[in-house]
N, CA, C and O atoms as a DFTB+ gen file, in Angstrom:
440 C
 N C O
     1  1       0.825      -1.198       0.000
     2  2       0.000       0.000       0.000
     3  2       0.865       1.255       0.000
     4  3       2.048       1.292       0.337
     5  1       0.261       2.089      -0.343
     6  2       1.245       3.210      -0.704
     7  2       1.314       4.173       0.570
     8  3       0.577       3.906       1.519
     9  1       2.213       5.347       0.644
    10  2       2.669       5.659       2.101
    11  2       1.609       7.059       2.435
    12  3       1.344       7.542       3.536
    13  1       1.175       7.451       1.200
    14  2       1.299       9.571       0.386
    15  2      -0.239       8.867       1.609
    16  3      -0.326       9.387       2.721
    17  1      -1.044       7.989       1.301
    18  2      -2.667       8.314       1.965
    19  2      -2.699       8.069       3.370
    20  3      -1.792       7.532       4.005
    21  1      -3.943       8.545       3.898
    22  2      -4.204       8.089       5.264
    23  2      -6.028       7.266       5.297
    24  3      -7.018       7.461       4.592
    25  1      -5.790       6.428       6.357
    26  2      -7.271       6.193       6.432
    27  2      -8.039       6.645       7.201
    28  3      -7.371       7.474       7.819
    29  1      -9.300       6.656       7.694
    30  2      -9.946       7.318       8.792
    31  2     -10.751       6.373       9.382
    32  3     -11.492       5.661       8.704
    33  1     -10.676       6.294      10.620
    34  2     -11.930       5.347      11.441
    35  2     -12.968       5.413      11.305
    36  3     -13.069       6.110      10.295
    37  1     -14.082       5.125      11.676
    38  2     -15.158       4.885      11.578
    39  2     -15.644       6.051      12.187
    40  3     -16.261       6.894      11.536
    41  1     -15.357       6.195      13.694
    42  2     -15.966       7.337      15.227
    43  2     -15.373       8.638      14.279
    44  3     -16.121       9.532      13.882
    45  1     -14.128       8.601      14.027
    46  2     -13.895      10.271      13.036
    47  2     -14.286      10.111      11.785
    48  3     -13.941      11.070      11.096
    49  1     -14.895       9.252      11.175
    50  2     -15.692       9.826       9.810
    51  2     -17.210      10.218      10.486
    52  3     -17.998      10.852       9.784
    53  1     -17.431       9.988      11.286
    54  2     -18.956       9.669      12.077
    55  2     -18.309      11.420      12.587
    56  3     -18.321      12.241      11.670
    57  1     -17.883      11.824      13.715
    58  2     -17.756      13.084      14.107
    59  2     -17.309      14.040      12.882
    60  3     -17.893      15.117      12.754
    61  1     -16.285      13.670      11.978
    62  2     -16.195      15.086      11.069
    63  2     -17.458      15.271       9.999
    64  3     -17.504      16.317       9.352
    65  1     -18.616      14.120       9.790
    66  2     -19.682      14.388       9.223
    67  2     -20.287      15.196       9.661
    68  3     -20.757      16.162       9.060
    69  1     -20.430      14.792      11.426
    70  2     -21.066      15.561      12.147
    71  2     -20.789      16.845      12.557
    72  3     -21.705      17.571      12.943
    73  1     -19.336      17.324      12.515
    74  2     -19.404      18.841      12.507
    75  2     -18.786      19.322      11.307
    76  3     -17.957      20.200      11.550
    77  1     -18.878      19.117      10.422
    78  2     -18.928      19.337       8.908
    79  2     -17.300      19.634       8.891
    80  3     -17.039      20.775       8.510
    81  1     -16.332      18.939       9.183
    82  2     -14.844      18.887       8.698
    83  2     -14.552      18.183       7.983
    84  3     -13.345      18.037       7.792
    85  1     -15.578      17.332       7.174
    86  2     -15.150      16.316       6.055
    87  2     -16.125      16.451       4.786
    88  3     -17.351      16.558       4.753
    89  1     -15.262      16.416       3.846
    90  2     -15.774      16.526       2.456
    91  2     -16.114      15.013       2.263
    92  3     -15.022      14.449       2.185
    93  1     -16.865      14.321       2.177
    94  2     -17.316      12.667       1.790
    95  2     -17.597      12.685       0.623
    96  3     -18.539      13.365       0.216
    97  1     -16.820      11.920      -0.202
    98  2     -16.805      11.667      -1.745
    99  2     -17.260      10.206      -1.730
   100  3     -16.535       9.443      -1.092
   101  1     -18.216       9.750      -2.256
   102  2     -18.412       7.962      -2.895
   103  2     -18.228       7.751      -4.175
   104  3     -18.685       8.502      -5.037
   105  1     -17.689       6.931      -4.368
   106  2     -16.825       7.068      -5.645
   107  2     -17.303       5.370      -6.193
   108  3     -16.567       4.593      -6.800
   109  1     -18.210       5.213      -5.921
   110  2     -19.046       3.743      -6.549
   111  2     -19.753       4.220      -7.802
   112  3     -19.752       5.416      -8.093
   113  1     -20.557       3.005      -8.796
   114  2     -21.182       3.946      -9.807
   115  2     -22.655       3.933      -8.744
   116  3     -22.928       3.548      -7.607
   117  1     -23.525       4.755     -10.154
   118  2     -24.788       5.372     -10.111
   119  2     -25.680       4.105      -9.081
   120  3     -26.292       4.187      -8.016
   121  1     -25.467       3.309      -9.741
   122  2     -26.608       1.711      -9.089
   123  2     -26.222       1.428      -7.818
   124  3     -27.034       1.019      -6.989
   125  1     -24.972       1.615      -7.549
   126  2     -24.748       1.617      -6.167
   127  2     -25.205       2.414      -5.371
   128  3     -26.028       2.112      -4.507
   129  1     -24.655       3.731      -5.578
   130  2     -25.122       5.141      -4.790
   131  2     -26.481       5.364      -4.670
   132  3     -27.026       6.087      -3.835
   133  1     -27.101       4.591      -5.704
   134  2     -28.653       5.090      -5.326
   135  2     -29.460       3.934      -4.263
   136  3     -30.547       4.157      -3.730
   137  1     -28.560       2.517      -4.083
   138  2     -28.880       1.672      -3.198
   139  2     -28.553       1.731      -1.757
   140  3     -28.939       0.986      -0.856
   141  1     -27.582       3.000      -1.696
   142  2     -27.493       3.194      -0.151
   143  2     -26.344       3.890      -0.216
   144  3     -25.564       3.486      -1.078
   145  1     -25.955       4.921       0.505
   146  2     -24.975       5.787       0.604
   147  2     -24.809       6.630       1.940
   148  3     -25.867       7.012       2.441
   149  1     -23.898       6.896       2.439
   150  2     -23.826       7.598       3.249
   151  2     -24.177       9.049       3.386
   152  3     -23.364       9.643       2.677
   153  1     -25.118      10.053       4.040
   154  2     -25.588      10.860       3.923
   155  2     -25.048      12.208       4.113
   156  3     -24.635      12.566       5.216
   157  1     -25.031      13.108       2.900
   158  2     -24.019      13.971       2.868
   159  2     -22.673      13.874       1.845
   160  3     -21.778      14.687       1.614
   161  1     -22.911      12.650       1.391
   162  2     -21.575      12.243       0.450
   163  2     -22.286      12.701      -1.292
   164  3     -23.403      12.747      -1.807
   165  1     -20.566      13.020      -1.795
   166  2     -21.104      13.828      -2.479
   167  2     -20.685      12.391      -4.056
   168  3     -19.733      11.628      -3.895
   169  1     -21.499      12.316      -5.284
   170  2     -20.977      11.301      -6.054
   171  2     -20.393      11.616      -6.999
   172  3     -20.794      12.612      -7.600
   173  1     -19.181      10.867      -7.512
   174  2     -18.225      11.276      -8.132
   175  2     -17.730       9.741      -8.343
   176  3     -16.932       9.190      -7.585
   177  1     -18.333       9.114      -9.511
   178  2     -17.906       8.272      -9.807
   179  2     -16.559       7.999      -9.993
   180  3     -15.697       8.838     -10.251
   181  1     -16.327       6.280      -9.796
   182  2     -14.676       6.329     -10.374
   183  2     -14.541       5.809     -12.132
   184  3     -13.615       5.499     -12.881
   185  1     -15.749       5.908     -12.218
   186  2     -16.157       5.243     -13.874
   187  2     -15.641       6.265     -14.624
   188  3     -14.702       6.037     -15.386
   189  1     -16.205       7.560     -14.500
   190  2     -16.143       8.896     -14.987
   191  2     -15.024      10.269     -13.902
   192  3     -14.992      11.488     -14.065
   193  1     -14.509       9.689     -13.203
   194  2     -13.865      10.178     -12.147
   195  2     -13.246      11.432     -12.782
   196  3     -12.518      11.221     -13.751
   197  1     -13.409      12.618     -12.414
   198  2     -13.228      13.824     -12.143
   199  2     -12.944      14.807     -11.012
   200  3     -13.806      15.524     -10.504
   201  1     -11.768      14.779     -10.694
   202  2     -11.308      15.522      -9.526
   203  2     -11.738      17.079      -9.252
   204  3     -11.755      17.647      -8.160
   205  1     -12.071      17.601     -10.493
   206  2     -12.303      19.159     -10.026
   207  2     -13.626      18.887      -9.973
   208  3     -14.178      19.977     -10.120
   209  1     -14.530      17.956      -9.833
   210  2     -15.614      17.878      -9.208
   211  2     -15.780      18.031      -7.877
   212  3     -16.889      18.240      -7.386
   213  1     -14.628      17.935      -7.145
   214  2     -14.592      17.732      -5.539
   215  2     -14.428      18.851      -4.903
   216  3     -13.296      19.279      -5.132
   217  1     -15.067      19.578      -4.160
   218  2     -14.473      21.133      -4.105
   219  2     -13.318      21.039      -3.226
   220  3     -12.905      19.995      -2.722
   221  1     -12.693      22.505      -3.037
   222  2     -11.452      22.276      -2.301
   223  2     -11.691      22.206      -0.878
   224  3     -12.790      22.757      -0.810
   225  1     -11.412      21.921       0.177
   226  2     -11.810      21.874       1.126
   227  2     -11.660      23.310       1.991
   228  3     -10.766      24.091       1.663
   229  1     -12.349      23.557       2.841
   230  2     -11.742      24.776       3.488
   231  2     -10.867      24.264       4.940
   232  3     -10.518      23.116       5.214
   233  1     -10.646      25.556       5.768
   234  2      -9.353      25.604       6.810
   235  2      -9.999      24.635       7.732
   236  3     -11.160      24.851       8.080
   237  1      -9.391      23.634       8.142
   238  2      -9.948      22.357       8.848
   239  2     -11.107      21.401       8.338
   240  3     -11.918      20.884       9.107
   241  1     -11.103      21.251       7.219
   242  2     -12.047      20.559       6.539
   243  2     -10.826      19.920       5.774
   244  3      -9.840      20.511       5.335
   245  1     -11.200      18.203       5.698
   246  2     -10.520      17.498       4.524
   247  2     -11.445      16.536       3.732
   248  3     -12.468      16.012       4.175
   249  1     -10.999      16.409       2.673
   250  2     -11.585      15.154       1.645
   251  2     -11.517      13.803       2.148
   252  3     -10.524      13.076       2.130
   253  1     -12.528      13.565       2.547
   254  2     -12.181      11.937       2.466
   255  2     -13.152      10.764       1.697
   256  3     -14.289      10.470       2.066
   257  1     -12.590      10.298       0.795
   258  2     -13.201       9.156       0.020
   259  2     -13.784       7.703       0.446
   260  3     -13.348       7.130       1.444
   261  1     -14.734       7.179      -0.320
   262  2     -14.987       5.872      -0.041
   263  2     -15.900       4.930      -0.850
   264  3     -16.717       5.765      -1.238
   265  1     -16.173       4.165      -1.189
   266  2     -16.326       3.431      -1.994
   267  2     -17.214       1.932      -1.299
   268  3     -18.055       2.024      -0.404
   269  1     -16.725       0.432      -2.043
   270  2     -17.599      -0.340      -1.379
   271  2     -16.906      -1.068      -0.235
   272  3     -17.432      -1.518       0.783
   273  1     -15.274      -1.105      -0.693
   274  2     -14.682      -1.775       0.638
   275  2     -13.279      -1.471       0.511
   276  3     -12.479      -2.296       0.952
   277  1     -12.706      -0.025      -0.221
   278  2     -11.623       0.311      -0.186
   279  2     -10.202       0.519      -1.103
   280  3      -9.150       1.158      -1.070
   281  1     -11.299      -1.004      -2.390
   282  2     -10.232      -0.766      -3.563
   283  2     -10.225       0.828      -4.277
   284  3      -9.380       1.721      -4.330
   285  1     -11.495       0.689      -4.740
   286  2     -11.408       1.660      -5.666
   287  2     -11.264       3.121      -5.407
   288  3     -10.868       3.890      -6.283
   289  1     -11.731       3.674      -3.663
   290  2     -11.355       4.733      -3.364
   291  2      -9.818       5.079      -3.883
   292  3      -9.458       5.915      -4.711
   293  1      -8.963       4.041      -3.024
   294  2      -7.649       4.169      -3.138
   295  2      -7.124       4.649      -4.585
   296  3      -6.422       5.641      -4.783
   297  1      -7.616       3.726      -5.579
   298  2      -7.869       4.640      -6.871
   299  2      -8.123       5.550      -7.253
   300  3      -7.251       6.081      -7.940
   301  1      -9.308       6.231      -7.086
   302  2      -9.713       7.556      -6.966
   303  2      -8.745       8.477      -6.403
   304  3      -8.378       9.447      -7.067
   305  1      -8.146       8.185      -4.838
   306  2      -7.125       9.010      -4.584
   307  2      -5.865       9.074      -5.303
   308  3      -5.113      10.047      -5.253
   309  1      -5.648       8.009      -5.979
   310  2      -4.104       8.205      -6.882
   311  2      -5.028       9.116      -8.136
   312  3      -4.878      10.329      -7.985
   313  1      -5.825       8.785      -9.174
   314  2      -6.271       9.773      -9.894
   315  2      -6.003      11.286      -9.280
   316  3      -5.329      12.132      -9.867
   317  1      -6.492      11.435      -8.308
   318  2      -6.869      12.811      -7.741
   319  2      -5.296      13.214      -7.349
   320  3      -4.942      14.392      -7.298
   321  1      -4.234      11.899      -7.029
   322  2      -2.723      12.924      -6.594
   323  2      -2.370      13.457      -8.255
   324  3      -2.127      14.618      -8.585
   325  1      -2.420      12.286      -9.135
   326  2      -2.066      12.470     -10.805
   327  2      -2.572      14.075     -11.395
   328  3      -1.887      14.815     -12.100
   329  1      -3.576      14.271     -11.023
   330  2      -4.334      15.650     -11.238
   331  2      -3.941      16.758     -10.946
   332  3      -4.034      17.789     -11.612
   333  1      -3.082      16.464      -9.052
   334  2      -2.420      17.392      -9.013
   335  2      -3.126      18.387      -7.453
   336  3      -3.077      19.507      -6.943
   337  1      -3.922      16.628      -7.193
   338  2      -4.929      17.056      -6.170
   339  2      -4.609      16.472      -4.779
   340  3      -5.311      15.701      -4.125
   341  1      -3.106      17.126      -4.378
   342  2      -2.836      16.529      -2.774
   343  2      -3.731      16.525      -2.005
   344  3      -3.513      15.528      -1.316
   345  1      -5.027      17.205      -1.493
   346  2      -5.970      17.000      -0.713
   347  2      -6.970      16.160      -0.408
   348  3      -7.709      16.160       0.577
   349  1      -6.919      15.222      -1.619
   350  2      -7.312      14.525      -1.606
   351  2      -6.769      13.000      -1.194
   352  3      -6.760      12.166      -2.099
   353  1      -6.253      12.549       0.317
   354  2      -5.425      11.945       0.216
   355  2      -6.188      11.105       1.700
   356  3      -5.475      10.355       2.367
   357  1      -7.434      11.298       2.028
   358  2      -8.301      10.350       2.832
   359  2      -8.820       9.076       2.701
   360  3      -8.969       9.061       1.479
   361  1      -9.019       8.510       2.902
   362  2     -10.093       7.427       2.566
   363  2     -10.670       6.241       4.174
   364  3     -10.116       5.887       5.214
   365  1     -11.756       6.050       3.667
   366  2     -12.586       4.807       4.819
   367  2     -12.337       3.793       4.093
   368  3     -12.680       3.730       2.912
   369  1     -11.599       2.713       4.818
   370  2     -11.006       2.201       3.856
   371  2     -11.651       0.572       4.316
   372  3     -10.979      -0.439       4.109
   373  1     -13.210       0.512       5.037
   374  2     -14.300      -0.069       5.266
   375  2     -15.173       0.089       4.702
   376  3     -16.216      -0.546       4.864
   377  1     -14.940       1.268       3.614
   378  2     -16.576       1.590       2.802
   379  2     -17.455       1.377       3.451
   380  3     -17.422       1.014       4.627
   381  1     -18.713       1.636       2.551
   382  2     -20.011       1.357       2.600
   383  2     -20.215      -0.162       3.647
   384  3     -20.595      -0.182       4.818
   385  1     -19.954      -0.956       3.064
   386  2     -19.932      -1.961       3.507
   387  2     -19.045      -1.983       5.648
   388  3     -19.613      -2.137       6.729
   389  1     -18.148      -1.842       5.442
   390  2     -17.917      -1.309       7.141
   391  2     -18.852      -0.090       7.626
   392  3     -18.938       0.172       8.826
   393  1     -19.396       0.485       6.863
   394  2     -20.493       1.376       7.448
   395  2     -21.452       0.672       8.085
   396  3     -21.657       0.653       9.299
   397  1     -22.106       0.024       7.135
   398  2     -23.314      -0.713       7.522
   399  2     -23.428      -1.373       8.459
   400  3     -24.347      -1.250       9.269
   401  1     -22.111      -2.568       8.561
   402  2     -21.966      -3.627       9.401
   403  2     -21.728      -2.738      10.819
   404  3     -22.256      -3.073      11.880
   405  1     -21.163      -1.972      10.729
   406  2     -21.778      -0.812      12.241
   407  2     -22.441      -0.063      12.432
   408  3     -22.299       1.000      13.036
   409  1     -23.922      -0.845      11.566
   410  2     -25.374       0.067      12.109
   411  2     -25.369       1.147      12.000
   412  3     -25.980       1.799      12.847
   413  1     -24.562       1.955      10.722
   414  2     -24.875       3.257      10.601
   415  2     -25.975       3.313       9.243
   416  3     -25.963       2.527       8.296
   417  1     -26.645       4.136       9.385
   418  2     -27.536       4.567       8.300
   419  2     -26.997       5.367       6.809
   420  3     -26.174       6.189       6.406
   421  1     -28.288       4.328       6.267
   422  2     -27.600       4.896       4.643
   423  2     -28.605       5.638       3.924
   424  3     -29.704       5.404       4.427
   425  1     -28.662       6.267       3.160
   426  2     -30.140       7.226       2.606
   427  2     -29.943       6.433       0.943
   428  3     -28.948       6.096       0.302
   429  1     -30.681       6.397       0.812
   430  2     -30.896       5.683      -0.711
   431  2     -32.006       6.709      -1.825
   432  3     -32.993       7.401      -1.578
   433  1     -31.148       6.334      -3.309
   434  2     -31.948       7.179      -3.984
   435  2     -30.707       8.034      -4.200
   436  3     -29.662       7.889      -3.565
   437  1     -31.010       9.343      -5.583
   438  2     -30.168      10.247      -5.870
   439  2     -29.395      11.018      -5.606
   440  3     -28.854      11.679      -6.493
């Protein structure tokens, strides 16, 4: 695994949702995201993956990515260093899937 990313726990993706210090990117396609997603995450496929889709974060706010169980974020974040997009260098690296399995809620639909 590469050294440049970091991952985030579960309790600090859960608190920086909650006081809005995290940018949440899901980076699954369309059929996924509309079957359950974490609320507040913004979609940005990795099919069509586009980094200046992600806004920049502001002063104590960071990006953090996620996907269904960690591959493809990690992807997304090398796209996004290639781009030229160090901030982007988060990820849950439990996805969706470690979401769930700890009873957190998912909003489904667009």
């Amino acid at each position: 695994m590469a050294e440049w990313y970091n991952e985030i726990s579960l309790e600090d993706l859960k608190s920086g949702i909650a006081d809005k210090s995290i940018i949440l990117v899901d980076v699954r396609e369309a059929d996924e995201y509309a079957q359950g997603h974490i609320d507040g995450a913004l979609f940005v496929p990795l099919s069509a993956f586009d980094p200046s889709k992600i806004p920049a974060p502001a002063e104590g706010q960071k990006v953090v990515v996620y996907c269904r169980s960690g591959k493809r974020s990690v992807n997304a974040m090398e796209q996004a260093r290639l781009f030229g997009r160090r901030d982007v260098s988060t990820h849950f690296g439990g996805g969706i899937i470690g979401w769930q399995k700890a009873g957190e809620p998912v909003v489904t639909g667009m």
